[in-house]
Structure formats: C-alpha cells, structure tokens
ROMAR-603147 format. One line per field, with one value per atom (N, C-alpha, C): residue in three letters; atom name; x, y negated, z negated. Coordinates in Angstrom, 3 decimals. Atoms other than C-alpha are relative to their C-alpha. Layout:
type: [ala	...]
atom: [CA	...]
east: [X	...]
north: [Y	...]
up: [Z	...]
This chain:
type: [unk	unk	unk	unk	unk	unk	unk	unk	unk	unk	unk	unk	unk	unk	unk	unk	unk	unk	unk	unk	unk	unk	unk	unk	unk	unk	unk	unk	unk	unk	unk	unk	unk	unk	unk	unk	unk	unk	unk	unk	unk	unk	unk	unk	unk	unk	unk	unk	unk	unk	unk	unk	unk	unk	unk	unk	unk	unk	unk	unk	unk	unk	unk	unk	unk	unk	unk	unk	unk	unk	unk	unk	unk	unk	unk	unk	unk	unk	unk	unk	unk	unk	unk	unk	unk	unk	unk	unk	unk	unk	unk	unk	unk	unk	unk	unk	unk	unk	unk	unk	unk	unk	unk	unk	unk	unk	unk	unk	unk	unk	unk	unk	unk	unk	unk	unk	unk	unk	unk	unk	unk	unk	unk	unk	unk	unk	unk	unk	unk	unk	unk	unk	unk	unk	unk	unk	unk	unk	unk	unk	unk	unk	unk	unk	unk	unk	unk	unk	unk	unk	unk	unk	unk	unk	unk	unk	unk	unk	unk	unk	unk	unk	unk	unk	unk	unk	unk	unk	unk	unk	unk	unk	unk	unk	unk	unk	unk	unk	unk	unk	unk	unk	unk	unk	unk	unk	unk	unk	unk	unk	unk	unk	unk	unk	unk	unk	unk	unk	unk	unk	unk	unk	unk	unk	unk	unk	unk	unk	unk	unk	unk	unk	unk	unk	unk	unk	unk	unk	unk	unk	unk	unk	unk	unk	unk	unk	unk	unk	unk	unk	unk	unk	unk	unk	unk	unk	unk	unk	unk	unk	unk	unk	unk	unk	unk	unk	unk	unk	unk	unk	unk	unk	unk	unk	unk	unk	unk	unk	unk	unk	unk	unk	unk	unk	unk	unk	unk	unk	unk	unk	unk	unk	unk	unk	unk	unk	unk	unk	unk	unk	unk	unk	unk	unk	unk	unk	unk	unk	unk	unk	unk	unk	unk	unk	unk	unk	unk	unk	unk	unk	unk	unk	unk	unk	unk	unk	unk	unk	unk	unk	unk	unk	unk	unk	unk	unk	unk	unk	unk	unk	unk	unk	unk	unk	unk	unk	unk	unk	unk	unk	unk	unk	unk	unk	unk	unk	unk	unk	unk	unk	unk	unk	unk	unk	unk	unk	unk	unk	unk	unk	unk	unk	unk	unk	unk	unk	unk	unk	unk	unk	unk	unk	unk	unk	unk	unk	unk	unk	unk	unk	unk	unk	unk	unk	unk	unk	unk	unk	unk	unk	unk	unk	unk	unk	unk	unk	unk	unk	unk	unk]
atom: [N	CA	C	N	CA	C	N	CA	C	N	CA	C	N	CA	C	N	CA	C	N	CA	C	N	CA	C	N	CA	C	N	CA	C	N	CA	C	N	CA	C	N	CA	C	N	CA	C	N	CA	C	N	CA	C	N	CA	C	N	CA	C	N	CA	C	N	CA	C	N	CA	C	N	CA	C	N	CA	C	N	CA	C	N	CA	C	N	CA	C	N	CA	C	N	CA	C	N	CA	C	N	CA	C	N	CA	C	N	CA	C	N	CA	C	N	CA	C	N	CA	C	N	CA	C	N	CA	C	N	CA	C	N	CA	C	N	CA	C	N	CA	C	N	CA	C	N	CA	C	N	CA	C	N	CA	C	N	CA	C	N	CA	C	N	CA	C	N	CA	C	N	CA	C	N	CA	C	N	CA	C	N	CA	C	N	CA	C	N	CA	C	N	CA	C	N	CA	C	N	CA	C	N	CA	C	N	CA	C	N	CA	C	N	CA	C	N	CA	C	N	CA	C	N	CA	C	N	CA	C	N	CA	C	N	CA	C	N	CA	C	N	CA	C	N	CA	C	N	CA	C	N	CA	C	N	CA	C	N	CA	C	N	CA	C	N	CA	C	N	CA	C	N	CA	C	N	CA	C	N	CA	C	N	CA	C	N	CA	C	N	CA	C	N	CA	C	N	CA	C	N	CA	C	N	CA	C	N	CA	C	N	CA	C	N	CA	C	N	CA	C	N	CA	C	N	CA	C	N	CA	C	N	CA	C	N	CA	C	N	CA	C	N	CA	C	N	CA	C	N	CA	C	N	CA	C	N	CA	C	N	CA	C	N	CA	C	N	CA	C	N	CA	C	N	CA	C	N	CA	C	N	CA	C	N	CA	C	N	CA	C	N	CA	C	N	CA	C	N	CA	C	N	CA	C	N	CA	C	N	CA	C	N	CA	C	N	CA	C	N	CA	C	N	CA	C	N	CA	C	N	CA	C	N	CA	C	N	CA	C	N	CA	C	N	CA	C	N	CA	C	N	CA	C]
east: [0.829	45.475	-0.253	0.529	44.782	1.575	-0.791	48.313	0.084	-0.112	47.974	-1.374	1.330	44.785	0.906	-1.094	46.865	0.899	-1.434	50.111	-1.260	0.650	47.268	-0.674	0.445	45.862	0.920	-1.094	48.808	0.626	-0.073	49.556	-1.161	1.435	45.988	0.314	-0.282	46.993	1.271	-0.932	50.297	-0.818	0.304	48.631	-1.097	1.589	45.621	1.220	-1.237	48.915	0.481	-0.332	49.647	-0.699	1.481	46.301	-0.391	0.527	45.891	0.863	-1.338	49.570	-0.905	0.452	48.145	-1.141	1.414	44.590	0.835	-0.419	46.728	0.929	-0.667	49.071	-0.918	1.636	45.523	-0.271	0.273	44.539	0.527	-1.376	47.807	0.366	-1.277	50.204	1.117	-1.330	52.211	0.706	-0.513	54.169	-0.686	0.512	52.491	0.941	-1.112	55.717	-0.255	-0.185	55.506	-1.513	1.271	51.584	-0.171	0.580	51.775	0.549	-0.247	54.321	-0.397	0.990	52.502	-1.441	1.752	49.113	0.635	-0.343	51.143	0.383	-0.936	52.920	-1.556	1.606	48.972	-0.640	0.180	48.204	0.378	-1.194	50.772	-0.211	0.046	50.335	-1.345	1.587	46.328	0.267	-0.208	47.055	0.684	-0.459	49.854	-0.466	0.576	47.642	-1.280	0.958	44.983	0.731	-0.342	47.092	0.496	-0.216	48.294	-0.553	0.524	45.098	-0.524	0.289	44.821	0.971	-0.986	47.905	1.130	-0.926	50.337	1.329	-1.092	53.834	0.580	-0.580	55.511	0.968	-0.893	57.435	0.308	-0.460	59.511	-0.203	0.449	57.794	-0.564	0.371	56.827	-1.059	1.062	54.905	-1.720	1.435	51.003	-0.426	0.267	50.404	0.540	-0.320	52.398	-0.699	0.508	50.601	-1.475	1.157	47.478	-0.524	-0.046	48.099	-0.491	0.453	48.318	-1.497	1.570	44.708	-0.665	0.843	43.109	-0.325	-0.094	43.912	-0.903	1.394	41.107	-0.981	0.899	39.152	0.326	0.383	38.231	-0.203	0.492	37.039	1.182	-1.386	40.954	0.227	-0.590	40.769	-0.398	0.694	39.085	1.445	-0.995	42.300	1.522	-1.466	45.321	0.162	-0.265	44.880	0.506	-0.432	44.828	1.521	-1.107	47.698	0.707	-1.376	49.755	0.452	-0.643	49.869	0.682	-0.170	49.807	1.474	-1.523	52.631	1.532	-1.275	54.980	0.081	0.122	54.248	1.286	-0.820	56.761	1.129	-1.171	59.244	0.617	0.327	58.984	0.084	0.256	58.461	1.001	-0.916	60.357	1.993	-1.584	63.924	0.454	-0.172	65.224	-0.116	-0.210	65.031	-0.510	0.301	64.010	-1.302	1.078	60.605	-0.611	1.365	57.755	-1.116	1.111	54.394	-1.275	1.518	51.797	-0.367	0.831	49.210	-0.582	0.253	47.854	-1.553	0.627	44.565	-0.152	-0.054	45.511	0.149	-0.301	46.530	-1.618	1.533	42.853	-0.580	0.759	41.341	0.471	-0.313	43.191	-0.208	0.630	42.896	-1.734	1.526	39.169	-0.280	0.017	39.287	0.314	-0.574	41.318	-1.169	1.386	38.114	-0.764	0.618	36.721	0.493	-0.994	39.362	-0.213	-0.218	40.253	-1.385	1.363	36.627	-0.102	-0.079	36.542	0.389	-1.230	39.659	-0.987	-0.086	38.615	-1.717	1.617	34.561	0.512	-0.094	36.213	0.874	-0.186	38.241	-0.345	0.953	35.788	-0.999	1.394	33.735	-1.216	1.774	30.782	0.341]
north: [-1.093	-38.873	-0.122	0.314	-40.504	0.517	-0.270	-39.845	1.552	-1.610	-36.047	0.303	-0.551	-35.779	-0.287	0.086	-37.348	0.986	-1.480	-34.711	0.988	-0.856	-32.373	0.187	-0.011	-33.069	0.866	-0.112	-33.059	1.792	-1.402	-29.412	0.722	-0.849	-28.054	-0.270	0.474	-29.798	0.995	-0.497	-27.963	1.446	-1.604	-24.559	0.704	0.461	-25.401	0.718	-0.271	-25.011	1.090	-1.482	-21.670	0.714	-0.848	-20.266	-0.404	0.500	-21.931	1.161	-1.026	-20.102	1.785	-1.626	-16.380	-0.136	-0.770	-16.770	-0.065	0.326	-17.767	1.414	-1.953	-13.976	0.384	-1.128	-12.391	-0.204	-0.194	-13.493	0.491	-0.826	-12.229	0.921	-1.345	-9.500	-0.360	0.542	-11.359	1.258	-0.722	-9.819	-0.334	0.167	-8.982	-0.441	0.860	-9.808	-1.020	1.183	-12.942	-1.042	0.149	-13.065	-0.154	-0.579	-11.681	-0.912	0.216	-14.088	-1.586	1.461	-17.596	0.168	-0.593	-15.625	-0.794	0.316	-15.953	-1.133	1.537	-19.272	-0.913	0.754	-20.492	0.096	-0.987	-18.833	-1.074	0.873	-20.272	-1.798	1.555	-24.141	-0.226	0.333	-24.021	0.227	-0.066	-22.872	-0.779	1.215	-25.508	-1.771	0.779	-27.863	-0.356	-0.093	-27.101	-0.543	0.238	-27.092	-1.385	1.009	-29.930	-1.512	1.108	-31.990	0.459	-0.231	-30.598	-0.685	0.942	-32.600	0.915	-0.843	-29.486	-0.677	0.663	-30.157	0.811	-1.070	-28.139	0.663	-0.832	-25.320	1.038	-0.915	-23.448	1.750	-0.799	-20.410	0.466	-0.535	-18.077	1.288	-1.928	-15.039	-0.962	-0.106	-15.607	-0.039	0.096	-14.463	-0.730	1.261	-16.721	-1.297	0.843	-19.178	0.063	-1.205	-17.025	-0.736	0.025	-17.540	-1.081	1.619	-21.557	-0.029	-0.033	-21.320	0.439	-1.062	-19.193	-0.997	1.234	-21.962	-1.212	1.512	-24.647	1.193	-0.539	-21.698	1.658	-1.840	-17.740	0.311	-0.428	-17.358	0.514	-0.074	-16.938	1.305	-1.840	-13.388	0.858	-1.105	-12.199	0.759	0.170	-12.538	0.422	-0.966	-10.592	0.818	-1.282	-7.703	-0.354	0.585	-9.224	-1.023	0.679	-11.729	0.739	-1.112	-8.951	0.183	-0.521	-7.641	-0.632	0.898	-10.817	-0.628	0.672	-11.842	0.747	-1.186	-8.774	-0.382	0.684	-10.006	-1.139	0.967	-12.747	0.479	-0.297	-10.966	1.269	-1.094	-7.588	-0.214	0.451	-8.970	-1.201	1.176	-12.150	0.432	-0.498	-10.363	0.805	-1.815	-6.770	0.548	-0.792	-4.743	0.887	-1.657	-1.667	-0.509	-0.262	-0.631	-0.074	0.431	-1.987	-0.286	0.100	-1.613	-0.601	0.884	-4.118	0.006	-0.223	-3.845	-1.775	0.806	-6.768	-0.185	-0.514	-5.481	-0.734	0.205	-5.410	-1.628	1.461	-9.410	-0.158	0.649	-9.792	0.499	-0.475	-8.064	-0.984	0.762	-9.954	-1.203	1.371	-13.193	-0.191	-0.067	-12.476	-0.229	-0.499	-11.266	-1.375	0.623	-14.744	-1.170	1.030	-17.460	-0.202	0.723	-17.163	-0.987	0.603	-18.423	-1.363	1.107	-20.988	-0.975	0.277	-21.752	-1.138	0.943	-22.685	-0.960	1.397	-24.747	-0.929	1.386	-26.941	-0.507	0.664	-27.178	-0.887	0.393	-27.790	-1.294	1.396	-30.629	-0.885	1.150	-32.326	-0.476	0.071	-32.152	0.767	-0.388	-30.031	0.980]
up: [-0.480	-52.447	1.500	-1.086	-49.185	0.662	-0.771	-48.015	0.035	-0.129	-48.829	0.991	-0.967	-46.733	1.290	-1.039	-44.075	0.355	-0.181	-44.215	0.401	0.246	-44.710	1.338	-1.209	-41.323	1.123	-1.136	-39.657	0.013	-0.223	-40.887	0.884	-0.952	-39.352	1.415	-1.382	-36.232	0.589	-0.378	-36.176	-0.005	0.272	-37.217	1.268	-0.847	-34.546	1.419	-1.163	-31.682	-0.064	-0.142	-33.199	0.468	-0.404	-32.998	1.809	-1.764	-29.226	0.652	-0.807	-28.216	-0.461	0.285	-29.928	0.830	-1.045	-27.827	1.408	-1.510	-24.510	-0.106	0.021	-25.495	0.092	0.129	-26.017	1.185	-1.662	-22.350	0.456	-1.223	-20.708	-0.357	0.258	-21.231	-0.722	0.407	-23.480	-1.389	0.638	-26.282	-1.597	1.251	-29.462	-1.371	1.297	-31.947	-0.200	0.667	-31.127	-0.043	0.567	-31.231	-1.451	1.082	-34.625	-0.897	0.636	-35.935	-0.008	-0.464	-34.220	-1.128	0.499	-36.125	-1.545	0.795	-39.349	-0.202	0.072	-38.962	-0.031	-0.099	-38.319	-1.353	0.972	-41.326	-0.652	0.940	-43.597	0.093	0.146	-42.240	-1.014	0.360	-42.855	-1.494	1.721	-46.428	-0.244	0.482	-46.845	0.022	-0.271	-45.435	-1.037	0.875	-47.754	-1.688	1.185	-50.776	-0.372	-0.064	-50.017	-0.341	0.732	-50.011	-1.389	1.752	-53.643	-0.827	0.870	-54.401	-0.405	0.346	-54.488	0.744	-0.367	-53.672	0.904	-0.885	-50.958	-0.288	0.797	-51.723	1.374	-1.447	-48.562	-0.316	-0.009	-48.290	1.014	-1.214	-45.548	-0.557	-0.176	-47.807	-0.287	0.293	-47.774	-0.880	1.441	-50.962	-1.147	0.587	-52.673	0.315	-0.094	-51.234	-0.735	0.387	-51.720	-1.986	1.826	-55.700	-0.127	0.316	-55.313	0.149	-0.600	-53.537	-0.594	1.467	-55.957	-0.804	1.164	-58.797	0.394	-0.416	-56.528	0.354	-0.553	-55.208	0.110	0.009	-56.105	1.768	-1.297	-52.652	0.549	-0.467	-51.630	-0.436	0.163	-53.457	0.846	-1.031	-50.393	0.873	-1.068	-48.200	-0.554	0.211	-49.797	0.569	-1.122	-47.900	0.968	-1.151	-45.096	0.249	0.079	-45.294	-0.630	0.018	-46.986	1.153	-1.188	-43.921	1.000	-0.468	-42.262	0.340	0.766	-43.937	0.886	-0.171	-42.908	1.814	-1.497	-39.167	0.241	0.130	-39.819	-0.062	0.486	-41.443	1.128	-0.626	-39.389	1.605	-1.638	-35.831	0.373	-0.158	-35.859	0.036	-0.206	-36.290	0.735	-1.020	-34.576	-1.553	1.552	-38.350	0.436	-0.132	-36.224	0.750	-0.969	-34.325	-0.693	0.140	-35.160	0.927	-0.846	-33.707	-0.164	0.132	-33.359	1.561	-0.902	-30.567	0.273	-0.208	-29.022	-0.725	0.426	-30.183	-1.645	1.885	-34.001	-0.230	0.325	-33.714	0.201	-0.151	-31.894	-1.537	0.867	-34.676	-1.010	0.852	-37.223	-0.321	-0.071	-35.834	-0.431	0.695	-36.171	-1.384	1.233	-39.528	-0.935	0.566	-40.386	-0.202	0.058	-39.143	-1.303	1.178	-42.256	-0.677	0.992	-44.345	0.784	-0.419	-41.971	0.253	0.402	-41.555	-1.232	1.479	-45.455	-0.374	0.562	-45.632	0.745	-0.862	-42.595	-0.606	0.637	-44.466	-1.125	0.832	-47.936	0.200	-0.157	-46.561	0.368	-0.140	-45.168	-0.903	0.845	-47.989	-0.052	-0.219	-47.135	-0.578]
C-alpha cells in the first residue's frame, strides 16, 4: 500500500506541471488547444493518481469517464463531475489532432479549470486523510 501512495504522489506531481503550464497560457496569449488538452492530461493523472492509492491497477486510458466509473466505486462524490469531464475529455481527443475546427476560447479552459478545484481539491484531502 505504501508503494501505491508513493506512484500516487508522483502522478499529482506530474498533473500539478499540467495545471502550472494551463495558468502560464491563461496569463499570455497562448493557444487554447493546447490549454485544453494540458487541462485534461491534469485531469486524467489526479484521477489515476487517486485510483491508484485505492490499489487500482493502471489501465491506458485517456477518456475521464472511464476513469470517472473507477472513482465512483471509493467515492459517490465523483458523480458530480461527468459533465464536466465529458467535455473535458473531448479536449484531448478534439484539440490534440487537426480532425477539423474546433473552438475553444481561452475563457472556456479558465472557466473549466475553475469548475475542476473541487474535484482535485477532494482527491488531494482524501489522500491525506482528512
């Protein structure tokens, strides 16, 4: 168990570098694609990070809600956040390739990112214990 708290760190730490890079686009003029898909990739660790110290096994996955599901199974509170990471999710898939015009606002990431603090909030209380 002690080595999954460990890994488990080390994901928040990585996800912590996404969320730093999306506020440093939000200061500048940078490009929201790849705001939107750093937002998600932040996203995605903190939940693998979480599941992780539950003793889950890693499973290569990029949608949210799949993850979403695992999280549910230690904690209801996780049904807040489908909406959101639906959308979340499509940020990855949608922005990260050329598959046509897509429009995300720099705006809509701020808002989102907002919207996300809770969650991440939770994880980083419930792994400390409190």
């Amino acid at each position: 168990m002690e080595n999954n708290k460990i890994r488990a760190k080390e994901w928040f730490e990585k996800a912590d570098h996404d969320f730093d890079a999306v506020n440093d686009i939000l200061k500048g003029s940078g490009h929201p694609d790849v705001a939107g898909v750093l937002l998600q990739q932040g996203i995605e660790k903190y939940l693998k990070g979480y599941l992780i110290s539950k003793g889950w096994k890693l499973v290569k996955t990029h949608d949210l809600k799949e993850l979403l599901d695992e999280a549910v199974k230690h904690n209801p509170i996780f049904n807040n956040y489908y909406d959101l990471l639906d959308m979340i999710t499509e940020y990855y898939f949608e922005e990260k390739y050329p598959f046509g015009e897509t429009e995300i606002s720099l705006e809509e990431i701020k808002e989102n990112l907002k919207n996300v603090k809770g969650l991440i909030n939770f994880i980083k209380k419930d792994f400390r214990g409190k």
